[in-house]
N, C-alpha and C positions, 0 to 999 in steps of 0.2 A: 590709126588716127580716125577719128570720127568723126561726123558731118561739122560738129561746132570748130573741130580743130582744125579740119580744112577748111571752113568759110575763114576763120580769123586767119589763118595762115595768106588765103589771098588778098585778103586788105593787109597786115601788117604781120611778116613772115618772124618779126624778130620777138613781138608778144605769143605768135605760137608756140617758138623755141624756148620762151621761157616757162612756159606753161607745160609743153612737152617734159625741161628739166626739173620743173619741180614733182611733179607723177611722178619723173621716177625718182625720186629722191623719199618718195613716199613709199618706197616699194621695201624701202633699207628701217628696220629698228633700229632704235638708238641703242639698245643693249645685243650686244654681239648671241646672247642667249636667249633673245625674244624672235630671231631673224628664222624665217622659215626659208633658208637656202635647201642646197641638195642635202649640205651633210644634217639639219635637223628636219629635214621630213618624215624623217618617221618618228618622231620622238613626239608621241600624241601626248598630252597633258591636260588636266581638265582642273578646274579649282570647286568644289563642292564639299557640301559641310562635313565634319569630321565623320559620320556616323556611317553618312552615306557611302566616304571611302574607305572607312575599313571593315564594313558590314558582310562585305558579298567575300573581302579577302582573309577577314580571321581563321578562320575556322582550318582554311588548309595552310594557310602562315603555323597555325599554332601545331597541327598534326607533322609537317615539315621540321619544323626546332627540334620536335620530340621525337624525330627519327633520326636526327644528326643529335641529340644529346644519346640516345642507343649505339648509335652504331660508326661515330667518328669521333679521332681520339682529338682534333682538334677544335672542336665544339666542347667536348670535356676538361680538358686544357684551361678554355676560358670560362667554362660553367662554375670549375673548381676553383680556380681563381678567386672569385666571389665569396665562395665557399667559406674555404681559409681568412680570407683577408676580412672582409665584412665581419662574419658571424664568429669565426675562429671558435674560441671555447665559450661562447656564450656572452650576452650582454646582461652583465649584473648590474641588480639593483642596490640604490643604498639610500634608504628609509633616512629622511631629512627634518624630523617632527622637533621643532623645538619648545624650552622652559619658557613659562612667561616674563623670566627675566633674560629671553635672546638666547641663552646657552643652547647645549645641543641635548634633548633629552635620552641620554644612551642607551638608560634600559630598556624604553618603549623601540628606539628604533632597532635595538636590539634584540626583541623578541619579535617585530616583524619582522624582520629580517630573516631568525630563523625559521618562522612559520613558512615566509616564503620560498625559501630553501627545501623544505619537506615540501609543500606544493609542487615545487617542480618537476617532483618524481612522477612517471609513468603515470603510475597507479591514481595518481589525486588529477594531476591536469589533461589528461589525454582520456577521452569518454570511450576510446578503447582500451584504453592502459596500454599503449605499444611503444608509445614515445614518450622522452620526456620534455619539458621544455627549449631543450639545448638543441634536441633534435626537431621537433617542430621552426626550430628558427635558422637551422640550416634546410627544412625543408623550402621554406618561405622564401629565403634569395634565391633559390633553386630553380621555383616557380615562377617567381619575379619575372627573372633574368630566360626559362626556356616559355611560359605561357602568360606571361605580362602581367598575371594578377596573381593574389594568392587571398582561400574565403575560409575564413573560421567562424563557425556558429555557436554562439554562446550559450552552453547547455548547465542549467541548474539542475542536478542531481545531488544527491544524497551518499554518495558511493566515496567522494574522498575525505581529504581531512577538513575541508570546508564543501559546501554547497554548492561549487561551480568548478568548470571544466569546459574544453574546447574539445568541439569536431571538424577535424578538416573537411574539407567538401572540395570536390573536382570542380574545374572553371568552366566545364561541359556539361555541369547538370543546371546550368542555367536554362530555362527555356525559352530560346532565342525563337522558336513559334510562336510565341505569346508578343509577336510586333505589333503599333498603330491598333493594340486591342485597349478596351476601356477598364482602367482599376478600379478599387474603392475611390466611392470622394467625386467621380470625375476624370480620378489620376490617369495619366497615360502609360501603356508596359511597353518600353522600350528593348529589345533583346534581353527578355526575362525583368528587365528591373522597371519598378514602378515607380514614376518620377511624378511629384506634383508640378504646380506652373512654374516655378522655377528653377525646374529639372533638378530639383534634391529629391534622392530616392528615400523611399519613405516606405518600400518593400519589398522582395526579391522571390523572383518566382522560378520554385526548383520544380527538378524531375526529377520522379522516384524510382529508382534502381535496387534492382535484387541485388544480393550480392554477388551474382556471377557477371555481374553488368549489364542484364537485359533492363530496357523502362519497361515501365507497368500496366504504362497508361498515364499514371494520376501525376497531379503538381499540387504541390503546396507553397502555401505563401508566407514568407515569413518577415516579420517587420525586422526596420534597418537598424534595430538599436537594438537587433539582436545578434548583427551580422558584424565581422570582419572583415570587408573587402578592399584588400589594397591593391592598388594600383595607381602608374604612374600617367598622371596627366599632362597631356602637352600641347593640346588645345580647348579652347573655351568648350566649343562645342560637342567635344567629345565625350560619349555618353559610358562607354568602356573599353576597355586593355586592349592595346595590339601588340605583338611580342616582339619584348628588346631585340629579339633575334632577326627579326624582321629586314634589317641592314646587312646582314653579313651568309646570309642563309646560304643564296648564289654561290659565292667566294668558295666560302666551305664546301661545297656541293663537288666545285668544280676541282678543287684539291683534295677530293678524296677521290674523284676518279681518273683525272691525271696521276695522283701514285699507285692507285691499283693497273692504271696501264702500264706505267713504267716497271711494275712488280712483274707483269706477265713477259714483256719485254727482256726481262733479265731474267726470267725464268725459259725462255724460248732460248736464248742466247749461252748458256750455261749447259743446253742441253748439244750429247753427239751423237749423232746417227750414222751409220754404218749400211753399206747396201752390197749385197753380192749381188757380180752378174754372172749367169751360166751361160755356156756356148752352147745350144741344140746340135744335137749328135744328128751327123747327114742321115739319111735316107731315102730309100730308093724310091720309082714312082708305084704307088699303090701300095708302097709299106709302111708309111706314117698311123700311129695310134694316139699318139699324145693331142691333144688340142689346143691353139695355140692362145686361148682364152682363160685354159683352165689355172686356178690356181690353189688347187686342191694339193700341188706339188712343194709349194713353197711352203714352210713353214718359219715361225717368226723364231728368232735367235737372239740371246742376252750376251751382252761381253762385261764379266770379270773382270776384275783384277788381276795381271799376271795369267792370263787364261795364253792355251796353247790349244788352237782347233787345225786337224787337217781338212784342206780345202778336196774336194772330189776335181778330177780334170775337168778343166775346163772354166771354172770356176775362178774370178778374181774380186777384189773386195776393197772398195771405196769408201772412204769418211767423209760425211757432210761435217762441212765447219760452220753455223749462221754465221752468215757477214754481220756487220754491221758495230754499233757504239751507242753506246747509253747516253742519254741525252745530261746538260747540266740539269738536272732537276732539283739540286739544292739550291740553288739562287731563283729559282721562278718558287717552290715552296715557302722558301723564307721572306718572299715578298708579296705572296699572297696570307701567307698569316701574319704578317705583321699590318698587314689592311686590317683583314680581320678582325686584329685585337684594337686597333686604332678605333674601331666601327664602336666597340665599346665602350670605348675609355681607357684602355689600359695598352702600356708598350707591348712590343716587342716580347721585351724578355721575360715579363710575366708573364706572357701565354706560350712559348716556346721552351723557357728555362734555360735558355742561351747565353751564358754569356761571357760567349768566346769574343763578342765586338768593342766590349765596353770596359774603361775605367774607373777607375774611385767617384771622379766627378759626374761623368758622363750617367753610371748606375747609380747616384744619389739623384742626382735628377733626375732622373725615370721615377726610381722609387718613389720619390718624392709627387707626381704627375699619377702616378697610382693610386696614391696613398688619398691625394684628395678626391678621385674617382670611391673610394673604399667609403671615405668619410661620409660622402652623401648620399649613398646604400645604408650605410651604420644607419644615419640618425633617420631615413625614410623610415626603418625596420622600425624606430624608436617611437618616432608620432606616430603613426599608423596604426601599429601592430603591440609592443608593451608598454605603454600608457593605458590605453584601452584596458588590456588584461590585466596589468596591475591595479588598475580603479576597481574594476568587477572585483578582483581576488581581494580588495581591502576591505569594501562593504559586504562582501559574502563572510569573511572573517569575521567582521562587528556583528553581522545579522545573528553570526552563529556562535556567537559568545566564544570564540576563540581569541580574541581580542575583548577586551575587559576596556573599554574607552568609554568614559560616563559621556561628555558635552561633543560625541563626536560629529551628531548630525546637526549640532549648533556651530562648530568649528571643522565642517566637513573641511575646506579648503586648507585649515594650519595640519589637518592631519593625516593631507593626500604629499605634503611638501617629501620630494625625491627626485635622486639622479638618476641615471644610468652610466655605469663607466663600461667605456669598449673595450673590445680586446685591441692592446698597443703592437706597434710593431720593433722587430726589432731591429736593433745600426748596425749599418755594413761594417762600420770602424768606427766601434764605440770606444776608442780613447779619443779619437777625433771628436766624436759626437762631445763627449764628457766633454772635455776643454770647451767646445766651444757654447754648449751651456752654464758652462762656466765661467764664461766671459760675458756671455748674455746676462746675467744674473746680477755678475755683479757691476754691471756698465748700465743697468737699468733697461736693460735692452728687450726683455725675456720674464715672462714668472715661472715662478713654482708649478702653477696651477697646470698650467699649460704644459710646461714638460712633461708633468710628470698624468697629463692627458694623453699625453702621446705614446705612452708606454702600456696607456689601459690602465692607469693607477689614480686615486682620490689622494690630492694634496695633502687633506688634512690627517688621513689613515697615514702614510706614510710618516708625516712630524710625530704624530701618534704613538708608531712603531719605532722608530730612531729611540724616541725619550725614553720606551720600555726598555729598549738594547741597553741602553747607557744607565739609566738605571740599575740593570739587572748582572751590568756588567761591574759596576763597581758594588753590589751587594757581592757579587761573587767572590773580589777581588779584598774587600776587606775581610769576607769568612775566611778566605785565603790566606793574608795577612795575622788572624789570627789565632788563627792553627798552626802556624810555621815558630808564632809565637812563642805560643803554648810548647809545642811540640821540641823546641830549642829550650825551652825555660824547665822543662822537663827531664830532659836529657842533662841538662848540667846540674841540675839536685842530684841526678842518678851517679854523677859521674865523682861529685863529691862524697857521696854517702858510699859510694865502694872505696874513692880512695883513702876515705876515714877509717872506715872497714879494713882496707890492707893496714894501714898505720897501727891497726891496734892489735893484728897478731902479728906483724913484725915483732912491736915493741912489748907485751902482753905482760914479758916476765920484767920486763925493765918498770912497766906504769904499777906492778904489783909492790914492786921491792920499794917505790917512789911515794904510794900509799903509806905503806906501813912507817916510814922515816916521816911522813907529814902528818901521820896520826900520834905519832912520839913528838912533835912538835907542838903540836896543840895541845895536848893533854901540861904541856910543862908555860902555856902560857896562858896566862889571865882573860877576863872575859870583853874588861875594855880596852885591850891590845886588838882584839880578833874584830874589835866595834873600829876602832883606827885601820886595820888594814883593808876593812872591807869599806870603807871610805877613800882609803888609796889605790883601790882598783879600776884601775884605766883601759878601756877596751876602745877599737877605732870601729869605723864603719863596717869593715870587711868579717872583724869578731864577732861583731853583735850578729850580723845576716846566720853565718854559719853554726852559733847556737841555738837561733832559733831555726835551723833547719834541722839541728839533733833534737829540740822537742819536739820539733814537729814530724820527725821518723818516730820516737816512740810514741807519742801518741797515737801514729798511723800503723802501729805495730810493724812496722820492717826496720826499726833497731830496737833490741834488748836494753831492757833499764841496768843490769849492770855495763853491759858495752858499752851503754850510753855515760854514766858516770866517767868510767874510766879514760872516755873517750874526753870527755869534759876535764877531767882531773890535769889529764897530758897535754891538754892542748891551749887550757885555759890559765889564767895564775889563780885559780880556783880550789878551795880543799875538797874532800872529798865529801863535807857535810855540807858545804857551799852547795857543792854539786847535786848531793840527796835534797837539799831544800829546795833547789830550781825544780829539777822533773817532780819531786813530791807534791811543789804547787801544782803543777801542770796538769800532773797525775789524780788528783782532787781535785780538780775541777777551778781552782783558782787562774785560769790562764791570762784573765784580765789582769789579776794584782802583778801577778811575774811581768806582764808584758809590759806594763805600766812601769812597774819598780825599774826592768832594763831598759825603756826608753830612756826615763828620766835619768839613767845612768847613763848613756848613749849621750842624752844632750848635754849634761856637767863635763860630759869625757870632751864633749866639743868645746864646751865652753874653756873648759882647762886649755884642749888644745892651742 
């Protein structure tokens, strides 16, 4: 208490007491985590701007990641995680250029598309040809996720199939020496990067390295509209990257050397040791030679399998057993990487691949809690990183007459229009999934678009592809259709022309003798008797067909024109000059007039009918 508190305390002891109660009521935060008790006294914390706190700790935050991404399998775990699921086989582009009546111009976006396709290889986008795009983009979450950034410098050469191509650049050849120094302009170099007054970098200042990774000395500077650099911002003030790993570094640290202890622990515990004692042979005083230090005597001994050693007297022989029991060490590791992965964004059992704990529902919910951690890597990688690269690669294209677009720098904008589709993931129980897209769908619940976003697929390719199937499936189905046709309508000509065939050397000596009696007959009758009967000749449907499948054999030369008569003569109520006069038309070229003459006999025979 102090002099004021004891003056007022002896005039009025009851305003001291309150005065006294409120001090200390001052001593207590209203937030139980602003309170400097015993247990947060050491918990120093300072509030200072972004640059300043993570200026002095980058460099060994970032050397730290990158020795738990070397040398721990559960920093890998969740590194690859990313890997797979973000980049997976790559994020394609699909060229969006349309007509000026709205439609979709397919050829154009169809020949960018292939160009961009051959771009991607080694040799045209990587200014050492070692990677190709696909690989550069699982470099990128790599770096992301183990050094907070990832720098690609846009290099115009001559060497691919267009003018341009990227060099990766290390997030260490920044020269973060180059602080609180003056740029062009006035600008300020903040850890290598040249910001003007509204901290937009407008230049980036590298250090030059041999290739064995000594610097040189020298920096060069390069402007920002040449540069790639991504990274994830999460305060205003912060000027660059400090690595995602940054939360979970500890954790990991500390589970990789609690299981190398428990490893040596059960490697101590596994192990037996054996110890012989000797008994020293008396002797007398002044006769001793052995010394009782030396152990030049003993030598070290292995036990076998099934070994059989005899002992010398004196000699007996004890097994050490280690005491002791392995610790639970699976429930403290699987609660330390399941922090871990938490630290991230993702479960449990993406980073472990566990999962002995979980159900249908329980693992679609995870999945699902993953999947939007994947989506907002996906599309970072997208604005960031290929937009950027696919603008350079479309005007490197036009620049270099690989693209043939006359009004492109009048309609730069209609003719940058494109997507990206991700890599999808796939369903734990996709008949579950099916159904209940299919209830979405059709309850209005759900689009197309979106589903079939979520697979890594374009709506409209997809309708696209259906329409070809179904197309190409019922072109199939009616060549099908009409081969089975053919191939049946074939087969019963064949099948009538052999059994006409059999018919006519069964009966050969019967239609000969049948001839000659209907050529005796005709010779004894008149000419407008034969004008009357061949007026009352009546043939049905099934007649007509199978005479005209015998001219239509001889004219195809697989029946004989007498086989053919005779076959006609037996079969038809026809003479045998009837018979020469049908195939004689046919056989001279008259096939019209015969075919004509038996229709119109074909339809009187109906008409009679």
């Amino acid at each position: 208490m102090n002099f004021i508190d004891k003056t007022i305390a002896a005039f009025s002891p009851s305003w001291a007491y309150k005065r006294g109660e409120w001090r200390e009521a001052l001593k207590h935060r209203f937030y139980d985590s602003g309170s400097n008790d015993r247990l947060n006294h050491g918990w120093t914390a300072v509030n200072t701007m972004a640059e300043q706190t993570d200026q002095g700790s980058r460099d060994i935050i970032r050397a730290r990641a990158r020795d738990l991404e070397r040398n721990s399998d559960i920093s890998e775990s969740i590194i690859g995680a990313f890997e797979r699921n973000v980049i997976g086989t790559g994020m394609q582009v699909q060229a969006k250029v349309l007509k000026p009546d709205g439609s979709d111009n397919d050829e154009l976006n169809t020949q960018i598309e292939e160009l961009w396709k051959e771009w991607c290889k080694a040799r045209n986008c990587d200014v050492t040809g070692t990677q190709t795009f696909l690989e550069m983009q699982q470099m990128a979450i790599r770096r992301l996720i183990v050094d907070g950034a990832v720098i690609f410098i846009k290099a115009y050469t001559s060497d691919g199939i267009v003018p341009f191509s990227l060099q990766a650049r290390e997030i260490d050849e920044l020269d973060t020496s180059m602080s609180n120094a003056s740029g062009v302009g006035g600008n300020k170099i903040i850890s290598g990067i040249e910001l003007n007054r509204y901290n937009k970098p407008v230049a980036y200042w590298f250090k030059k390295y041999t290739p064995e990774g000594f610097w040189n000395g020298e920096t060069e500077r390069i402007e920002a509209k040449n540069v790639i650099y991504a990274w994830k911002k999460t305060r205003p003030s912060q000027i660059r990257e400090i690595s995602s790993m940054s939360k979970t570094i500890r954790r990991v640290r500390d589970v990789n050397e609690f299981v190398e202890a428990i490893s040596v622990k059960e490697r101590i515990l596994a192990c037996l040791s054996v110890f012989i004692t000797k008994v020293s042979p008396g002797t007398g005083i002044g006769r001793g030679t052995n010394s009782i230090d030396s152990k030049s005597g003993y030598k070290s001994k292995t036990i076998s399998p099934g070994m059989i050693q005899e002992l010398q007297p004196g000699e007996t022989v004890s097994a050490v057993n280690p005491s002791g029991q392995s610790s639970n060490a699976k429930d403290f590791i699987s609660t330390q990487q399941r922090l871990a992965g938490s630290g991230q964004g993702l479960s449990y059992e993406a980073v472990s691949r566990d999962m002995s704990q979980v159900n249908y529902s329980s693992a679609r919910q995870g999945l699902l809690e993953d999947q939007r951690s994947y989506a907002m890597w996906q599309q970072f990688i997208i604005d960031h990183i290929c937009d950027e690269v696919y603008t350079e690669f479309l005007i490197s294209a036009v620049l270099s007459k690989q693209l043939d677009i006359k009004d492109f720098w009048q309609n730069k904008k209609k003719y940058m229009r494109h997507e990206w589709v991700s890599p999808g993931w796939s369903w734990i129980d996709p008949l579950k999934e099916v159904k209940a897209n299919e209830t979405a769908l059709n309850t209005g619940q759900d689009t197309l678009a979106r589903i079939c976003a979520e697979r890594g697929q374009d709506w409209r390719d997809v309708l696209k592809q259906r329409a070809a199937e179904e197309a190409y499936k019922k072109e199939l189905a009616l060549k099908q259709s009409n081969a089975d046709n053919n191939s049946e309508s074939e087969k019963e000509k064949e099948n009538k022309i052999e059994k006409n065939l059999a018919k006519e050397d069964d009966n050969k000596s019967n239609s000969q003798s049948k001839i000659e009696s209907e050529k005796t007959e005709e010779a004894n009758e008149d000419k407008p008797k034969e004008t009357t009967e061949k007026e009352e000749i009546i043939l049905n449907g099934a007649q007509i067909s199978s005479l005209l499948e015998i001219v239509q054999a001889v004219n195809n030369n697989t029946l004989t024109y007498d086989s053919a008569v005779a076959l006609i003569v037996y079969s038809f109520p026809f003479t045998e000059e009837q018979a020469k006069e049908i195939l004689g038309i046919k056989k001279d070229g008259g096939g019209n007039s015969a075919k004509n003459e038996e229709t119109e006999t074909g339809a009187s025979n109906e008409e009679d009918s």
